[in-house]
C-alpha positions, -999 to 999 in steps of 0.1 A, spaced: 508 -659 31 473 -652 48 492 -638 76 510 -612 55 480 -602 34 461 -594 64 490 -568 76 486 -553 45 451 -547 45 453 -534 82 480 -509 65 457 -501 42 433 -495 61 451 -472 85 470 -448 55 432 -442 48 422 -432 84 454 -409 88 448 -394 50 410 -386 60 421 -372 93 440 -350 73 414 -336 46 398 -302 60 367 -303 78 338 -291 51 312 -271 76 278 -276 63 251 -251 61 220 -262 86 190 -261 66 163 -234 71 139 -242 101 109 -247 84 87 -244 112 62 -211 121 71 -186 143 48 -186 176 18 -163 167 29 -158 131 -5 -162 121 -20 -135 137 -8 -104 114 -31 -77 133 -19 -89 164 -48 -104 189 -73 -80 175 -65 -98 139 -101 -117 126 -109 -149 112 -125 -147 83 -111 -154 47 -148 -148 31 -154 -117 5 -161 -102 38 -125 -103 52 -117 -66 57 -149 -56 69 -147 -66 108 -137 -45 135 -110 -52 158 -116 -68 187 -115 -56 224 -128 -21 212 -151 -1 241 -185 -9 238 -195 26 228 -164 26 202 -180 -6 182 -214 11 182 -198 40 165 -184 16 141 -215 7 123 -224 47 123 -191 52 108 -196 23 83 -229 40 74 -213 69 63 -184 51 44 -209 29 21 -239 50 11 -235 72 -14 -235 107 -14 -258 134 -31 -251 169 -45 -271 202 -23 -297 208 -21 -315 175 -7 -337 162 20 -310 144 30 -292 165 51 -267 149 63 -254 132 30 -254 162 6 -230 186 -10 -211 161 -29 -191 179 -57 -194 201 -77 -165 177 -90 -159 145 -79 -144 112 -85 -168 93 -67 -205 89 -50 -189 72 -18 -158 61 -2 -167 24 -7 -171 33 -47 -134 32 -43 -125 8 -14 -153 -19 -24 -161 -37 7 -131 -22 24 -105 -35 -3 -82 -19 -32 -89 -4 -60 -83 -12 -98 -78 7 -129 -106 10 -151 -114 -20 -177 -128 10 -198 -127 44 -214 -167 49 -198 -157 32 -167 -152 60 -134 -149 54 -94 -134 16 -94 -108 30 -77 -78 45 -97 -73 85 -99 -45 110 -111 -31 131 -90 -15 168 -111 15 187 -99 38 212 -115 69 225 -110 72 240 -76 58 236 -37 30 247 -24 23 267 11 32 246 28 59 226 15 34 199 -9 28 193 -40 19 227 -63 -13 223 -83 -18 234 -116 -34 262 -120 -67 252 -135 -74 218 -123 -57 215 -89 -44 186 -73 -67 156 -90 -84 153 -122 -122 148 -110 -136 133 -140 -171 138 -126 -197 166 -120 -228 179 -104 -257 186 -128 -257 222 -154 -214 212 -149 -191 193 -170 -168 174 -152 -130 184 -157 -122 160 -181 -114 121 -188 -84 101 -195 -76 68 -214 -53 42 -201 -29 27 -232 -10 -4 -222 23 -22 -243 36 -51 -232 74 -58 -222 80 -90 -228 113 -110 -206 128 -141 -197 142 -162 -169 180 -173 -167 160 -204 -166 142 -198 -199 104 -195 -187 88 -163 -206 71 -137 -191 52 -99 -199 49 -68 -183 22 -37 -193 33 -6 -196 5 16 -187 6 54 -211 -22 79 -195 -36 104 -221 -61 130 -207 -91 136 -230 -113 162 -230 -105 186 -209 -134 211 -203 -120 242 -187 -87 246 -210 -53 238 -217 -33 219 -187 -3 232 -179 23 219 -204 46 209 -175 21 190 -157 28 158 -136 3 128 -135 5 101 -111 -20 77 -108 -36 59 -76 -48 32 -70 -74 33 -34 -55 9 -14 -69 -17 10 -84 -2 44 -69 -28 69 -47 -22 103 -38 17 95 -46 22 134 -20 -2 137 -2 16 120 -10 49 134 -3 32 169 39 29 160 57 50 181 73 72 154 110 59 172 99 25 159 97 38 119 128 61 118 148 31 135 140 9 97 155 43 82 192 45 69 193 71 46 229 77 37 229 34 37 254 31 64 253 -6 63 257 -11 25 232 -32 20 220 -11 -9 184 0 10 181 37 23 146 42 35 139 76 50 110 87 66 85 120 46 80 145 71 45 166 59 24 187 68 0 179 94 -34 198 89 -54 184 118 -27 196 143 -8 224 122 27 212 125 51 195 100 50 157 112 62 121 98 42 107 73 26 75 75 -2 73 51 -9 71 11 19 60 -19 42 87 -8 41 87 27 25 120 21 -2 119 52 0 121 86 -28 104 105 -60 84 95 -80 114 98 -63 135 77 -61 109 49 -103 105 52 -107 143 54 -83 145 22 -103 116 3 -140 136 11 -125 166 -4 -107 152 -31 -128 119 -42 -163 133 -28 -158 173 -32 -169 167 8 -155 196 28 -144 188 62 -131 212 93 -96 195 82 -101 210 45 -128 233 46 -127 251 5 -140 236 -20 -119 217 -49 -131 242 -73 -118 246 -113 -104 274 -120 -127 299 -133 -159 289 -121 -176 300 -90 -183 274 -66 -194 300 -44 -227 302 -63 -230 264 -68 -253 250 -39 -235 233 -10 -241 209 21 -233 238 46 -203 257 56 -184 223 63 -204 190 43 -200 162 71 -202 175 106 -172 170 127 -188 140 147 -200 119 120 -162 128 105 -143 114 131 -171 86 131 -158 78 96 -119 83 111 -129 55 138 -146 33 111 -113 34 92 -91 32 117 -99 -2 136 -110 -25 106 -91 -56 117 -66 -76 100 -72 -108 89 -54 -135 97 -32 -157 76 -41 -186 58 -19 -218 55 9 -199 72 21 -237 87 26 -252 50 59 -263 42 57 -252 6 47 -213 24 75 -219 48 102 -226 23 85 -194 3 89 -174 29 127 -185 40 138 -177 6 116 -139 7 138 -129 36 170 -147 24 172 -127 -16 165 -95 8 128 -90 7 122 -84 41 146 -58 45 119 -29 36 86 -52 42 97 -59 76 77 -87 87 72 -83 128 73 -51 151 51 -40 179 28 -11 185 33 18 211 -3 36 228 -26 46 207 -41 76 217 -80 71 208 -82 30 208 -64 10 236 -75 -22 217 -47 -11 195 -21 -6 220 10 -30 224 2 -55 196 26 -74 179 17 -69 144 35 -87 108 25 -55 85 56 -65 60 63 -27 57 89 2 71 64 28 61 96 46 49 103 60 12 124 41 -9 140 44 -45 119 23 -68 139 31 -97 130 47 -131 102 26 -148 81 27 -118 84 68 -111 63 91 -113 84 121 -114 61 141 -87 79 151 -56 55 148 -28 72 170 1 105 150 7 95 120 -14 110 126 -51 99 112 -81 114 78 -77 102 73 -41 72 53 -29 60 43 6 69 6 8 32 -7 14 21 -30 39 13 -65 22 -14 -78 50 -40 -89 28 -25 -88 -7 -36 -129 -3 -72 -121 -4 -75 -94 -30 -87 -120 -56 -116 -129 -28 -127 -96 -16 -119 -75 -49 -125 -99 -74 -88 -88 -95 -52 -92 -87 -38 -56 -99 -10 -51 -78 14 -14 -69 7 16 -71 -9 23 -105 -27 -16 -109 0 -22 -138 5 -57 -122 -18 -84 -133 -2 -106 -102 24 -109 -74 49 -117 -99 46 -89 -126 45 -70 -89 77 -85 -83 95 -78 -117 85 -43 -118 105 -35 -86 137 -14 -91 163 10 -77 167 4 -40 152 -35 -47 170 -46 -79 189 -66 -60 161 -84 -44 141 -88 -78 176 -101 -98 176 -126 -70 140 -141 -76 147 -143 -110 176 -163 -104 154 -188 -86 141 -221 -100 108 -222 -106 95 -239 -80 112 -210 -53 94 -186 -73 63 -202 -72 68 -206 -36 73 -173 -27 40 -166 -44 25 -192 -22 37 -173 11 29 -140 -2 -14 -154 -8 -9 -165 27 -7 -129 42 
């Protein structure tokens, strides 16, 4: 009896082994690695800083010449102190205006940071302007002005002159919900321009506002090899995967050529020096060798209007500014070894975030700074223009950037915003309170991407946050 019960078992036992060598082999999928990348911290490369004070975006890179970090702090000089209308005994800080948005660049760029809209109707040069277009190009292939107030609303004036006018910010809120049920609200910003002091706008005026961005790594940037950029680009999406960056080609004032564009929300300028030349003239009514005329209204003569001289900041102490601006280091991340950051960051690149911040590439010669040269640097942009769909437009084409296309922006440093800026206003207009109304505004090219986060738990969402404060 015990003899035949143990054959059965043992026939048992061996139908089971033949039946599981017959059930199909399941592959697994291997978990992310959750382990940093060699030198992930260092976003600016080995001239990155580290620093995570309210001071973090003030350093200079390191490894500059001796005689380029002297002309840093002369440069820095000229960046922070404010700036008086003609005539002055200070020489060689007057002929701001006659309109302007602000006294200085750092009125905008507070300790080299971002901007924010203003908290009030009185409130002026924190950091968020409209730009004014109409129908049409101009010369050379930009923006067209309108007719009375130009390019940018300059809500401030020299003395015996009103400024152009003001403008109130109106916000609604859009409320939503996660598949997952958890609430949340986004504020629709409405712009209404208020007295307006030199007549009517044109009724087909467009407005887009700015927000000053932060002032980190755009020698960096300026250092790509322009084979690097247009290599992110797919235009026509030949691989499907629904993102067509393409690169703005504008034109280049310093050197008088149509080149790509790097710089601003549109991709709309081509080198650092350009960009600071267009910010005196706009933002400080500064004239420059770049942009030598005066942002004048319509109708009055600035010609009669006392001025800092034939150009307002010397061409020396300009590219001083240039330098300043162009080799203000990156900081470096914080906590970037954190499992919590590294799970955050697996699932950014994995619902298709990192296919227009593009985390890692490396930097050709610049021409001015060889500190700059050959770094490997984790900007988390393509620089290219992207679709960003219809809530977030501006409807202002900006040479070949329509009016759904923005610049994807670099997000080194959006961690420390809160610690340098004091505020967390996030895109292009400071609509987003946080990184996560910044998230839920995307569209267009990135619905995909932002459908995906919302289909995350809450604790991937929240750890996507996390990685994001660690850049």
């Amino acid at each position: 009896m015990i003899h035949r019960t143990v054959i059965l078992i043992l026939s048992c036992l061996l139908l089971l082994t033949s039946c599981k060598k017959d059930l199909p082999l399941v592959e697994e999928k291997p978990p992310p690695v959750l382990e940093a990348e060699a030198g992930e911290e260092l976003s600016g490369g080995q001239v990155s800083v580290r620093d995570a004070t309210p001071n973090a975006f003030g350093f200079q890179a390191a490894g500059l010449a001796d005689f380029d970090q002297l002309l840093f702090f002369v440069g820095n000089s000229f960046f922070n102190q404010n700036w008086v209308s003609s005539p002055a005994s200070t020489t060689a800080r007057d002929g701001l205006g006659p309109f302007f948005n602000a006294r200085s660049c750092a009125s905008c760029h507070f300790k080299d940071g971002r901007g924010r809209p203003p908290l009030s109707p009185t409130e002026k040069g924190r950091g968020l302007l409209l730009r004014l277009s109409v129908p049409g190009v101009s010369r050379y292939g930009g923006p067209k002005p309108d007719p009375i107030y130009g390019h940018q609303l300059q809500d401030q004036a020299v003395l015996n002159l009103e400024r152009e006018g003001d403008f109130d910010i109106i916000y609604t809120e859009l409320p939503g919900k996660y598949p997952d049920g958890e609430t949340y609200s986004l504020r629709v910003p409405h712009y209404q321009l208020t007295k307006l002091f030199y007549g009517e706008i044109d009724p087909q005026v467009r407005i887009s506002p700015r927000v000053a961005p932060q002032m980190i790594g755009l020698g960096l940037l300026e250092a790509l090899d322009e084979s690097t950029i247009l290599s992110f680009a797919d235009e026509a999406d030949q691989n499907g995967d629904g993102i067509s960056g393409k690169p703005n080609y504008v034109w280049d004032f310093v050197n008088k050529r149509v080149s790509l564009g790097r710089f601003g929300w549109k991709a709309n300028e081509a080198s650092v020096l350009q960009q600071v030349s267009g910010a005196f003239l706009g933002d400080l009514g500064i004239t420059t060798f770049v942009f030598p005329d005066e942002n004048c209204v319509e109708g009055i003569d600035c010609d009669s209007i006392p001025n800092g001289g034939d150009v307002e900041i010397d061409d020396d102490d300009l590219e001083k500014v240039a330098l300043y601006s162009s080799v203000l280091a990156v900081p470096m991340r914080r906590d970037w070894e954190n499992k919590e950051v590294l799970r955050g960051k697996a699932k950014f690149n994995e619902i298709g975030c990192a296919s227009c911040h593009i985390p890692k590439m490396k930097t050709g010669i610049h021409p001015k700074f060889d500190a700059l040269s050959e770094q490997t640097i984790r900007p988390y942009t393509d620089l290219l223009l992207h679709d960003m769909g219809d809530e977030l437009a501006d409807h202002r084409p900006d040479y070949e950037a329509d009016g759904n296309e923005w610049r994807t922006p670099p997000l080194w440093g959006v961690g420390l915003f809160q610690t340098v800026n004091d505020h967390t206003f996030y895109l292009h207009d400071g609509r987003a309170r946080n990184l996560e109304e910044a998230i839920l505004w995307h569209g267009g090219e990135a619905t995909d991407a932002k459908e995906s986060f919302k289909q995350l738990s809450k604790t991937e969402r929240s750890q996507i946050i996390q990685f994001l404060n660690s850049l």
